[in-house]
ZAVOMI-361558 format. One record per residue (C-alpha): residue in three letters; y, z, x. Coordinates in pm, whole numbers, always signed. Example, Ala and Ser with C-alpha at 12.3 -4.5 7.8 and 13.67 -1.06 7.14 Angstrom:
<atom aa="ALA" Y="-450" Z="+780" X="+1230"/>
<atom aa="SER" Y="-106" Z="+714" X="+1367"/>
END
This chain:
<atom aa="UNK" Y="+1716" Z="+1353" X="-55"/>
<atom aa="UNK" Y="+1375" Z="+1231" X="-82"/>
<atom aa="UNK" Y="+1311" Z="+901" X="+109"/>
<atom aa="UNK" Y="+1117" Z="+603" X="-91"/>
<atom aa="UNK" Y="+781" Z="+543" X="+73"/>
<atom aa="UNK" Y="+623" Z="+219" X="-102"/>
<atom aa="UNK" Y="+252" Z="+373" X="-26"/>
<atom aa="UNK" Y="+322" Z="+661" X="-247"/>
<atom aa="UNK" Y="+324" Z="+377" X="-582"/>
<atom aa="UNK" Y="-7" Z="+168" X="-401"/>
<atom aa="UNK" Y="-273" Z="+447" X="-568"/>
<atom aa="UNK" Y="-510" Z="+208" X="-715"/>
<atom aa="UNK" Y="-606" Z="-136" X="-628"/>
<atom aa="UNK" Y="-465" Z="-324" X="-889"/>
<atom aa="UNK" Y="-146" Z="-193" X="-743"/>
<atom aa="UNK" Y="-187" Z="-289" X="-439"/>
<atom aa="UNK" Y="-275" Z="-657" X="-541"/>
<atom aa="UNK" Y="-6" Z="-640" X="-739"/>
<atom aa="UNK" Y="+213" Z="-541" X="-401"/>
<atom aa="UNK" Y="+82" Z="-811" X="-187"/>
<atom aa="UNK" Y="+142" Z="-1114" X="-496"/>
<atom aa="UNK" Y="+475" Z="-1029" X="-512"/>
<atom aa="UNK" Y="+517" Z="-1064" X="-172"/>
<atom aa="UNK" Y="+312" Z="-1341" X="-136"/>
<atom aa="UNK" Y="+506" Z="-1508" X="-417"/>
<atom aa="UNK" Y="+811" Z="-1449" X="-264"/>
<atom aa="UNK" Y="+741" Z="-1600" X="+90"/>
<atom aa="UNK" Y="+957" Z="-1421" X="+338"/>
<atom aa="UNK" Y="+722" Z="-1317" X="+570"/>
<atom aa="UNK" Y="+874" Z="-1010" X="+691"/>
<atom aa="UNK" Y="+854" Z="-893" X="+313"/>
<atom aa="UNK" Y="+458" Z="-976" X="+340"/>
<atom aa="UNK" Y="+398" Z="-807" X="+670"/>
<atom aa="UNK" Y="+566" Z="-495" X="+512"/>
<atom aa="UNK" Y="+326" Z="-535" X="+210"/>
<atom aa="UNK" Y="-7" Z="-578" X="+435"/>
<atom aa="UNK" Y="+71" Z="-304" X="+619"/>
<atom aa="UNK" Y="+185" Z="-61" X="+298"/>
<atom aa="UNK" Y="-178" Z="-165" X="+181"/>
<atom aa="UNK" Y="-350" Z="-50" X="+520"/>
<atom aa="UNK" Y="-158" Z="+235" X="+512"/>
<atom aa="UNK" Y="-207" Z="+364" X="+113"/>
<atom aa="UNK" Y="-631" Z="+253" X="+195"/>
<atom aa="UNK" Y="-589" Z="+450" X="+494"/>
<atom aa="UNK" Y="-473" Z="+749" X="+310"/>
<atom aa="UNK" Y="-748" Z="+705" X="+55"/>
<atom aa="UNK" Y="-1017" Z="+672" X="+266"/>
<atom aa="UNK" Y="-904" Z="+1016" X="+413"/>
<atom aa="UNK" Y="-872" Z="+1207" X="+78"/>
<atom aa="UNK" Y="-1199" Z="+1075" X="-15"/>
<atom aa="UNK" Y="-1364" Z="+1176" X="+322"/>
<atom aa="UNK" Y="-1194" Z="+1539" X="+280"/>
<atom aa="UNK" Y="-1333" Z="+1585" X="-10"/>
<atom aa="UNK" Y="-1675" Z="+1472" X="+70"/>
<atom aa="UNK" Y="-1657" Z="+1728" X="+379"/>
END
């Protein structure tokens, strides 16, 4: 069984502002410290494709 990875959904950036709102909005700030660092991570993952395929 496949396990849900929240950086696989953060593929543009309206997405991720999207992500960090609701979190935001919702206050808890374990649940916004999981969405800042699902954004770092899905950038981080962009930057590398993009660098790959620059190479």
């Amino acid at each position: 069984m496949a396990v849900f990875d929240a950086v696989d959904c953060l593929t543009t950036e309206q997405a991720c502002a999207e992500d960090l709102t609701a979190a935001l909005e919702d206050g808890d700030p374990a649940l916004v410290t999981a969405a800042l660092g699902d954004v770092a991570r899905a950038l981080g993952l962009q930057l590398h494709v993009e660098l790959a395929a620059s190479a």
